[in-house]
N, C-alpha and C positions, 0 to 999 in steps of 0.2 A: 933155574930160570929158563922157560924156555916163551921167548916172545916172540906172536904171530900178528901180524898189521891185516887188514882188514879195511875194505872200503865202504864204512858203512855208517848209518846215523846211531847213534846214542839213544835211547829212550831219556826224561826226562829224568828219573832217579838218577840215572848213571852219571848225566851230566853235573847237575848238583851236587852230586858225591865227588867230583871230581874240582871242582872250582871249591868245594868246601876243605877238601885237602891238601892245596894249594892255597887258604887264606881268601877267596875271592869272593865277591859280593855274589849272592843268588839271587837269582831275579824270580817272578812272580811263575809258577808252575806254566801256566795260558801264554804266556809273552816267550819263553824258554820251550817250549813245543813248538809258538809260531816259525821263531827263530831256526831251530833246529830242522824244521821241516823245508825251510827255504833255504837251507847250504845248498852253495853249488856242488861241494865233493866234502869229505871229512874223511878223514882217516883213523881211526880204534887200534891200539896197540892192547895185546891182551898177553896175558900171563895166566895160560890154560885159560882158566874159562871166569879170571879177573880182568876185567878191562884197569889197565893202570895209568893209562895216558889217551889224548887225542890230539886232536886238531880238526881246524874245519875253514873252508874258505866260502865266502859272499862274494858275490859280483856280477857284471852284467855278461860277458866276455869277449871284453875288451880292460875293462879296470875288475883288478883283484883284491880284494882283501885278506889274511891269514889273520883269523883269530883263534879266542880258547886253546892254544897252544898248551895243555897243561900234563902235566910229569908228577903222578903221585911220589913225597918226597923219598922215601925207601927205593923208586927206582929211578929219581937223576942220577948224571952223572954216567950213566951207561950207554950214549949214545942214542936214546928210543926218541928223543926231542927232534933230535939233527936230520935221525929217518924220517919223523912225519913229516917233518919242511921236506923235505927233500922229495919224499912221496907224496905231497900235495903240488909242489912245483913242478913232477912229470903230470899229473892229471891234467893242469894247467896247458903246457907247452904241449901235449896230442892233441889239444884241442883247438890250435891258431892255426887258421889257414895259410896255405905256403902265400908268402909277403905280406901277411897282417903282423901286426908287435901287440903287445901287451906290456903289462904294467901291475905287479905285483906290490902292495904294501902293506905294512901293518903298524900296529902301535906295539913296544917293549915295555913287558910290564917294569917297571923301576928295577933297574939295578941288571937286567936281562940284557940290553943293548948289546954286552960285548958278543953273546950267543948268537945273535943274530949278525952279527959283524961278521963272524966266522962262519956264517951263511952264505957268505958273498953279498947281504945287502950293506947300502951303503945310508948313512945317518944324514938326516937332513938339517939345514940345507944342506946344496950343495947348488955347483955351477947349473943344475937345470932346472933345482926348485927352492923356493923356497922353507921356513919352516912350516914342520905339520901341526896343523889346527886343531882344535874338539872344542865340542859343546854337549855336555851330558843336559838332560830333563826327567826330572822326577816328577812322578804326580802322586 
C-alpha cells in the first residue's frame, strides 16, 4: 500500500464509485458535477493510480463545511480518514487572515461521531450552540 493525497477534485464516476462503496446515496450525475465543481478544496487519497478515499469542503470563507468524507472499506482503519480531516483543516487555516476565526463543521454519518470526536471536533450542542439542524428536498 503505498498512499499519496492529492489536492484535487474527483471526476464524477470517481465520486460515485466512492459514495457507492461506502453504501451512500448517489445523486443525479448534473447535480454531483455542479457540486464537485463548486468545493472550496477536496483532498484524493490514492493507492498508485486507485483513488480510495476523499473528502471535500463547501463554504464561503468564513463558515466551513467537511463533507464526502469517504474511506473505501478495504482501506479504513488505516489512518487515510484522520489525514484528509487533517489535510483539509490546514487548507482551511492558510487561508484566514491574521485576526479573522472560522468555523469548521460537519454532519457524522451515523455511528461515525466518535471519529470525528477524535478529530478534536466537539458534538453539539454545546455551551456556544445549539443542536445542528437539516432539511433534505427531493424532487
Amino acid at each position: 500500500m503505498d498512499i499519496k493525497y492529492f489536492e484535487e477534485i474527483p471526476d464524477v464516476e470517481t465520486y460515485h464509485s466512492l459514495r457507492k462503496a461506502v453504501n451512500w446515496e448517489v445523486f443525479c450525475p448534473e447535480q454531483s458535477e455542479y457540486a464537485l465543481k463548486n468545493s472550496y478544496y477536496c483532498v484524493l487519497a490514492r493507492d498508485n493510480d486507485n483513488t480510495v478515499a476523499m473528502g471535500r469542503v463547501v463554504g464561503d470563507g468564513m463558515y466551513f463545511t467537511i463533507v464526502d468524507v469517504m474511506i473505501r472499506p478495504e482501506y479504513q482503519g488505516k489512518r487515510i480518514g484522520a489525514l484528509i480531516v487533517g489535510k483539509l483543516e490546514e487548507l482551511i487555516k492558510k487561508d484566514i487572515p491574521k485576526g479573522g476565526r472560522t468555523c469548521i463543521q460537519l454532519i457524522a454519518a451515523k455511528g461515525k461521531e466518535g471519529f470525528y470526536l477524535k478529530q478534536g471536533f466537539t458534538a453539539l450542542p454545546d455551551e456556544n450552540a445549539g443542536p445542528a439542524l437539516r432539511k433534505v428536498i427531493y424532487t
